[in-house]
N, C-alpha and C positions, 0 to 999 in steps of 0.2 A: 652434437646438439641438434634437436627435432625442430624446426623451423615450421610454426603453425600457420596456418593462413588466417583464420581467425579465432580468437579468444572471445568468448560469448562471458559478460558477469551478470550472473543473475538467471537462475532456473527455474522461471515463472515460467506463465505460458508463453508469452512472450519471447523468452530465453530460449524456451522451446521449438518453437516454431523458428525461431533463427534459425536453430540446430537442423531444425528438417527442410530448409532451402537450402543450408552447407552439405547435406548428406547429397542429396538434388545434384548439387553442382560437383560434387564431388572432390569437396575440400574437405582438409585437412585443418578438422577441429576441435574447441572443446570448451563445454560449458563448465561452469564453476558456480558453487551457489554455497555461501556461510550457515544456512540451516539446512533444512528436510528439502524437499523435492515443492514445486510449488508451495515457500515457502509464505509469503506472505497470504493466500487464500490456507492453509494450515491453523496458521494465525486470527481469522474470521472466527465470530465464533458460533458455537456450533452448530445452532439450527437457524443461520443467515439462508436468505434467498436472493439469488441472481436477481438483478434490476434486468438484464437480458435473458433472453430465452434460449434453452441449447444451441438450436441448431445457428445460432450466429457466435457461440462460442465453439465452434467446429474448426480444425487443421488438419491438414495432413490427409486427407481424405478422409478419417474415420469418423463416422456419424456419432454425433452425442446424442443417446437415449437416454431420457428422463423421466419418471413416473407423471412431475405434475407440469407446465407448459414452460414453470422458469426454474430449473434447477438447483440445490441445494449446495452448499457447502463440501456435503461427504459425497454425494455425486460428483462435484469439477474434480475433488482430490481424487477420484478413483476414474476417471477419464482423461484427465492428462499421466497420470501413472502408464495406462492401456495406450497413451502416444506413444512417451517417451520409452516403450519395452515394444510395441510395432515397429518402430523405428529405428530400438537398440540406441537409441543416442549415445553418445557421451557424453556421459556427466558424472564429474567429483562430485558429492555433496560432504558440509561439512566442512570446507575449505573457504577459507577466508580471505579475500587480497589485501593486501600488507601495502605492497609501495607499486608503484610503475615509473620506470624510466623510459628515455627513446635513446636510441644514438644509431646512427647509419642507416636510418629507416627499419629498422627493427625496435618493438618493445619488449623489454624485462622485465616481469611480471615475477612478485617473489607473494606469496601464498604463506597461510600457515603450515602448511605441508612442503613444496615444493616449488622451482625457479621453473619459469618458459620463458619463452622464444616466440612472438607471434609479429605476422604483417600489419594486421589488424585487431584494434578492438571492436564488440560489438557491449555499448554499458548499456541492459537492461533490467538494472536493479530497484525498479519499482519505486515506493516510496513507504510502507507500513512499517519497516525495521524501526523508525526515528520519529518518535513523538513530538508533539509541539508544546512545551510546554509552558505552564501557567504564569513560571517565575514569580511565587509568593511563596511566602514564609511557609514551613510545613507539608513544600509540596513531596518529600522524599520521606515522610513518614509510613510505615508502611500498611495502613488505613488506603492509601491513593494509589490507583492504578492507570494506567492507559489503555490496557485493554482490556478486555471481557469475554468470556466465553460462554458461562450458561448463568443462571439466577440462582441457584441453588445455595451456594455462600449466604446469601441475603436475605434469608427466612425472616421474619420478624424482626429486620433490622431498620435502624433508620439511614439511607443512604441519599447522598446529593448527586446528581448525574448534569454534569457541564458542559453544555455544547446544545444545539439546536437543528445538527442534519442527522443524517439515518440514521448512523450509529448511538446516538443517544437517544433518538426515538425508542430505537430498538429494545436497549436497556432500560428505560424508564418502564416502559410496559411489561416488558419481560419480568422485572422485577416487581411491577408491583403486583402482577397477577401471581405473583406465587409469594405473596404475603409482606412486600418489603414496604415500609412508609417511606414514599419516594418525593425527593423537590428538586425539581431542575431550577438549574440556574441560566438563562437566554442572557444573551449581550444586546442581543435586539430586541423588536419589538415580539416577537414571537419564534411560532417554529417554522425554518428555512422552508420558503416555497418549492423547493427541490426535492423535498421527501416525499418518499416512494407513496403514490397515488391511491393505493389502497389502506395504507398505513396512516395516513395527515389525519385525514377525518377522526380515527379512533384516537389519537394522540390528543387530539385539541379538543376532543368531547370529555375526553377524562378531567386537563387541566380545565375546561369549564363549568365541569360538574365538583370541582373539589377534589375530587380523587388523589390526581397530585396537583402537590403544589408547584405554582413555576415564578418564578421572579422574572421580573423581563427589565431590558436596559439596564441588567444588574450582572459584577462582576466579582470573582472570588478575591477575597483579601486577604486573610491568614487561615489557615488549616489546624487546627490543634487535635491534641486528645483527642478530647470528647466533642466538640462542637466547631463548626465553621464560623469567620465572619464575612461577609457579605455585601459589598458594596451597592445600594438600591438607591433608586431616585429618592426615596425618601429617608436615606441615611445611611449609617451601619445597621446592620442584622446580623445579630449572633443565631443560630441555625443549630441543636442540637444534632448528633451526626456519628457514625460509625465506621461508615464507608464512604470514599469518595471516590467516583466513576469519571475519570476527565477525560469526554470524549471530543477535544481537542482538534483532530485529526493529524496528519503526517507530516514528512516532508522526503525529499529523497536526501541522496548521501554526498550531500555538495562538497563535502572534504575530498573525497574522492575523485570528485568535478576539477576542484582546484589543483587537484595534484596532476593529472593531466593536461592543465593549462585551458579547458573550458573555458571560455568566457559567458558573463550572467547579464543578460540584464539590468540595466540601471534603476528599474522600477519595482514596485511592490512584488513582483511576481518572481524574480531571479530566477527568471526562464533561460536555459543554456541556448549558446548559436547553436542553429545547424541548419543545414539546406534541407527545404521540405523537400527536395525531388527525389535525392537519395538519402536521406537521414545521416550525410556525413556533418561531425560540428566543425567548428574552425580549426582543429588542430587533422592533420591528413590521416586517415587512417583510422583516425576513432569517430565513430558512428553510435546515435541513442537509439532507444526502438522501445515504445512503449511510453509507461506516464513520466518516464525523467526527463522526457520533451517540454513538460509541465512547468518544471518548474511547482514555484508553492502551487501554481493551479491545478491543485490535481484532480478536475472535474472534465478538462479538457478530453482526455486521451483516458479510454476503458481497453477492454481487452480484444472485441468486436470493432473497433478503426485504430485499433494498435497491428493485428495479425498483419494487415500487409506491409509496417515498415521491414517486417523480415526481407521477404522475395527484395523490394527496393533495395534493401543493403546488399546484400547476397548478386542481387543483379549487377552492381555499382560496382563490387569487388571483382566479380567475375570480368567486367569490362575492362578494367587496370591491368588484368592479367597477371 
């Protein structure tokens, strides 16, 4: 039986960069990720741009060159590929973790594929696998999606886009410049002050000029067929409708939390413990590195003040000996 030092879940960049302070220190590891290789930036869709700009999404020594100052989506997936094949990492992809146990100070880790052996965990599985959802009638009809990739589906269609930060700025524009009759639906009073700086402006001059429609302090109430209803300050609103875009946002994989004995926060945020100095949580051995530090906040922790909780873990472990 091969005795790991550490087991890395999650083959973001993140995941990655763990991989290249274990390669560093010269342990004996291995990343595991349930989809493609930076799985959740895969998942973005397809002509997304970094809120950051390359060179602070940099690891491992290799320089990220980018055409324009903040990078694209097929850029990051084609620069962390050029990491993790500099580096040779290890990494399954495609494998899924099933269960973990501990006993005698070692964890067993059983996989869709195969059982280990490891001293340590390292959980860096992000948070975009697991949607947040609406919980109303119709939301599993297959009209409603959680994510999005390009506008193209939506030609001439009438579609509702729900939510009020990036991602449904994103889509609401995206889709109606390429012909969709689009209405957002805000729970607040408008669109989140946190979108992206060059984006706000276009978004709120469109819903001012008519373009789309947006409902504000209003929220989804049943989904049907052909049309939505609507809960607004001024009543129900039935919503004719085609498509529904619920850009919701995420959460990470707190089953998986729970099954290792994490402990959450008592508050709205059901942030995991762990000690900021080394990123280990309350149980010995298992370390977070990246947004599952968050908790629901996942505005906290991006992927430029996520890279150093690697070296910190890596450093932490290597001093255990």
């Amino acid at each position: 039986m091969e005795l790991l030092d550490v087991f890395v879940v999650g083959g973001g960049p993140i995941g990655l960069a763990c991989g290249i302070e274990c390669e560093k220190a010269g342990l004996k590891y291995l990343i595991v990720d349930k989809g493609v290789l930076t799985n959740s930036l895969f998942n973005y869709p397809l002509n997304m741009t970094f809120f950051s700009t390359s060179e602070k999404l940099e690891m491992g020594g290799i320089p990220f060159m980018s055409i324009a100052h903040k990078p694209t989506r097929t850029e990051a997936l084609e620069y962390y590929r050029r990491v993790a094949k500099t580096w040779k990492l290890k990494i399954n992809l495609y494998e899924e973790v099933k269960t973990v146990s501990k006993a005698e100070g070692v964890f067993e880790i059983n996989t869709s594929k195969a059982k280990y052996h490891t001293k340590n965990i390292i959980l860096s599985t992000g948070f975009y696998d697991l949607p947040n959802l609406m919980k109303v009638p119709g939301e599993d009809l297959p009209k409603v999606t959680h994510y999005y990739k390009e506008p193209w589906p939506y030609i001439g269609q009438k579609i509702i886009v729900v939510g009020a930060a990036n991602s449904a700025v994103d889509v609401a524009l995206e889709t109606w410049r390429k012909g969709a009759e689009v209405t957002m639906v805000l729970k607040e009073e408008g669109i989140d002050p946190n979108v992206k700086y060059w984006v706000k402006p276009d978004i709120e001059n469109r819903i001012k000029e008519g373009s789309i429609k947006a409902f504000t302090h209003s929220t989804v109430k049943e989904i049907r067929e052909r049309d939505v209803v609507l809960n607004t300050p001024e009543g129900e609103v039935t919503v004719e409708n085609d498509f529904v875009l619920a850009m919701t946002g995420y959460r990470p994989n707190f089953a998986l939390l729970d099954q290792l004995g994490i402990k959450l926060s008592l508050d709205d945020k059901r942030q995991p413990c762990y000690d900021q100095a080394n990123q280990e949580s309350n149980v010995n051995g298992v370390y977070l590195a990246g947004v599952v530090c968050g908790g629901l906040n996942t505005r906290e922790f991006f992927i430029e003040n996520s890279i150093v909780h690697a070296e910190q873990i890596v450093k932490d472990i290597v001093g255990k000996g």
